[in-house]
C-alpha positions in Angstrom: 123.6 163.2 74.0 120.5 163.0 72.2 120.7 158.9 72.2 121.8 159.4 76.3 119.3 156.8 78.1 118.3 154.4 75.2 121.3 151.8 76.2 119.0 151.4 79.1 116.1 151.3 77.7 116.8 148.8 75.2 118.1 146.8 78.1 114.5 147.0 80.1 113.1 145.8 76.8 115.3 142.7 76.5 113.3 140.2 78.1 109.7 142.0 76.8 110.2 140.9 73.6 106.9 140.0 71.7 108.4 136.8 70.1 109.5 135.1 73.8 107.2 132.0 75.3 106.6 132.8 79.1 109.6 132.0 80.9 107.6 129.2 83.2 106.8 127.2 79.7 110.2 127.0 79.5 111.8 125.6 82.3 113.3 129.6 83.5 112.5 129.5 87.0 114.6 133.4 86.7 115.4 136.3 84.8 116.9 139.1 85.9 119.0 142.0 83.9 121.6 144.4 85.3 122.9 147.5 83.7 126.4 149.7 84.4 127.8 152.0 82.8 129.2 150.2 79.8 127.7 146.7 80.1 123.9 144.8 80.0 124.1 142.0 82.0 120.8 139.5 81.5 120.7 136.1 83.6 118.3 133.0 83.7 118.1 129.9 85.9 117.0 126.8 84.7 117.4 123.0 84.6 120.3 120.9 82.8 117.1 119.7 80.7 115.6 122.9 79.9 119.3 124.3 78.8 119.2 124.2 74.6 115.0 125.8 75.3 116.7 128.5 77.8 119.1 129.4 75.1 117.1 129.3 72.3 114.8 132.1 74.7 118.3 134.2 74.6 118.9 133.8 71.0 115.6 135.0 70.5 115.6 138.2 72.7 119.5 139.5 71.5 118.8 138.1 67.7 115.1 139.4 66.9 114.4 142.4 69.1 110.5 142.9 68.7 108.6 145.3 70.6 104.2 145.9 70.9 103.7 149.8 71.0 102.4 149.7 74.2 105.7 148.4 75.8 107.6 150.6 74.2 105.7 153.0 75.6 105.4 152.0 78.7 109.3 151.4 79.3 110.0 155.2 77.6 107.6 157.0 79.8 109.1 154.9 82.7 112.5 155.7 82.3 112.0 159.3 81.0 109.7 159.8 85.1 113.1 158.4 86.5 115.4 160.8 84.4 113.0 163.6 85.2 113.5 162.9 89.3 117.1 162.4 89.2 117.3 165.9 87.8 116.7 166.9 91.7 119.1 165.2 93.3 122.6 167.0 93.6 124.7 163.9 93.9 123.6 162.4 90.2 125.3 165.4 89.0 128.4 164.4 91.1 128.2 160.8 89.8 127.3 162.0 86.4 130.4 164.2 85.9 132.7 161.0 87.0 130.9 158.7 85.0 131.7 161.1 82.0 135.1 161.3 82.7 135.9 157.7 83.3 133.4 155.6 80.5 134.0 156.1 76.6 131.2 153.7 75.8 128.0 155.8 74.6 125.6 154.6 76.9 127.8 156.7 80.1 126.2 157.8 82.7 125.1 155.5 85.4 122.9 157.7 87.4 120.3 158.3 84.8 120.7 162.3 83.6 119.7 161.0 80.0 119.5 164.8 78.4 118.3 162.2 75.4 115.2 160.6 76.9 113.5 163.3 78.1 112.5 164.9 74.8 109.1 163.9 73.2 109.5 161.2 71.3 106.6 158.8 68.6 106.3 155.0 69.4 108.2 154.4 65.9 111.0 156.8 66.7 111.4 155.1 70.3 111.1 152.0 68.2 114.2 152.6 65.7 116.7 154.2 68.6 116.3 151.1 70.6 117.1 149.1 67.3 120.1 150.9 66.5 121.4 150.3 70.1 120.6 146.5 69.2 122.2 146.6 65.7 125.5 148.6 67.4 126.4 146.2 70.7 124.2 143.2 70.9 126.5 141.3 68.3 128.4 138.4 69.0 131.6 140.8 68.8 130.3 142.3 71.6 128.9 139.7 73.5 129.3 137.2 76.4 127.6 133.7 77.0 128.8 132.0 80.7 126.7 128.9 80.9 127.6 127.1 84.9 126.5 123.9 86.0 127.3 120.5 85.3 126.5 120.8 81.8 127.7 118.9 78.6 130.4 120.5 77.1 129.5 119.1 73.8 125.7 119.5 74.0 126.5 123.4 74.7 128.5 124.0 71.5 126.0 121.9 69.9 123.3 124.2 71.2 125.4 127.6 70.6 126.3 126.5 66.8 122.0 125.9 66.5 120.9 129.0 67.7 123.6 131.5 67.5 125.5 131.0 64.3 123.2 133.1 62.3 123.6 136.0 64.9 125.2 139.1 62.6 128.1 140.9 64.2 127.7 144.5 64.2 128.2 146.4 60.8 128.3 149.7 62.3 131.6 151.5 62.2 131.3 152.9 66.1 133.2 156.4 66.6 133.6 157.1 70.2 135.8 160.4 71.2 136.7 161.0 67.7 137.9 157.6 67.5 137.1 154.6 65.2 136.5 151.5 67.2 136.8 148.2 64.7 135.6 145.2 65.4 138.5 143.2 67.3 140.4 140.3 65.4 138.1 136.7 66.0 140.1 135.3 69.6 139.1 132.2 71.6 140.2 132.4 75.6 140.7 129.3 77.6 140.0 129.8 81.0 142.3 127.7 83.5 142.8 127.2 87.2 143.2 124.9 89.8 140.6 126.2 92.1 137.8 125.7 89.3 135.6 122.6 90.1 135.9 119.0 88.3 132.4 118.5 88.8 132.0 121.3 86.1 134.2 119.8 83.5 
């Protein structure tokens, strides 16, 4: 419970980081970032041309989380307002209790009654909780890369080999419920159907 809100707040952080260019430079016309109860979703837009810089951009933000003081900061105090208000409203509690219930990942509750965030915490401290989150799930074991678009099939494992082969899978041993979670066996899926467009191929 005391780590209850920093999932989310290393997710706000994602596209803050320090060592990113301004989206614009780079062809990102969009960037958006979602977050449910066990998943960070994060999304650009760009060109066919600007695909290997939009990528690098990605690499970047997952691989080298860096963070000025002030954002951290800013982001903390932001969330924590939000926790603080939510701690009025009856039906958090309601959604909070299922969320509980349902979700075994550790960043659970959906409806933001982080019991964690709300205590006082310095810039550094903020700074190594939202680390550990990165070290623990953003890992290529736990991770996700949908690229769609009439892109090159070859010039996109070319461009995921350059800028995310170095990416370090997670080293943590993760204990969820009194269970040890290993990292899964190494899998490739194939994803086949008729209905899937040629123009995409």
């Amino acid at each position: 419970k005391e780590n209850s809100g920093f999932p989310e707040l290393a997710k706000n952080l994602f596209f803050q980081n320090c060592n990113l260019p301004k989206p614009k430079e780079i062809g990102l016309t969009s960037l958006s970032s979602d977050f449910k109860s066990d998943t960070a979703i994060f999304q650009g837009v760009t060109t066919i041309n600007n695909l290997e810089k939009a990528l690098e951009y990605f690499s970047v933000a997952a691989q080298n989380p860096t963070f000025k003081d002030e954002i951290l900061q800013t982001e903390y105090l932001s969330l924590k307002n939000r926790t603080l208000e939510n701690y009025n409203n009856e039906l958090a509690y309601i959604n909070s209790s299922i969320d509980s219930v349902i979700f075994t990942a550790p960043w659970k509750q959906d409806t933001v009654l982080y019991e964690g965030i709300i205590n006082k915490y310095k810039t550094e401290e903020i700074r190594n909780k939202v680390l550990e989150i990165y070290n623990q799930f953003y890992t290529p074991d736990k991770s996700c890369i949908f690229i769609t678009g009439a892109a090159n099939p070859e010039k996109i494992l070319e461009y995921g080999k350059k800028y995310f082969s170095n990416w370090n899978k997670s080293i943590y041993n993760i204990i969820i419920d009194n269970q040890s979670i290993n990292n899964p066996p190494e899998k490739k899926y194939v994803l086949v159907s008729e209905n899937f467009s040629t123009d995409y191929n």
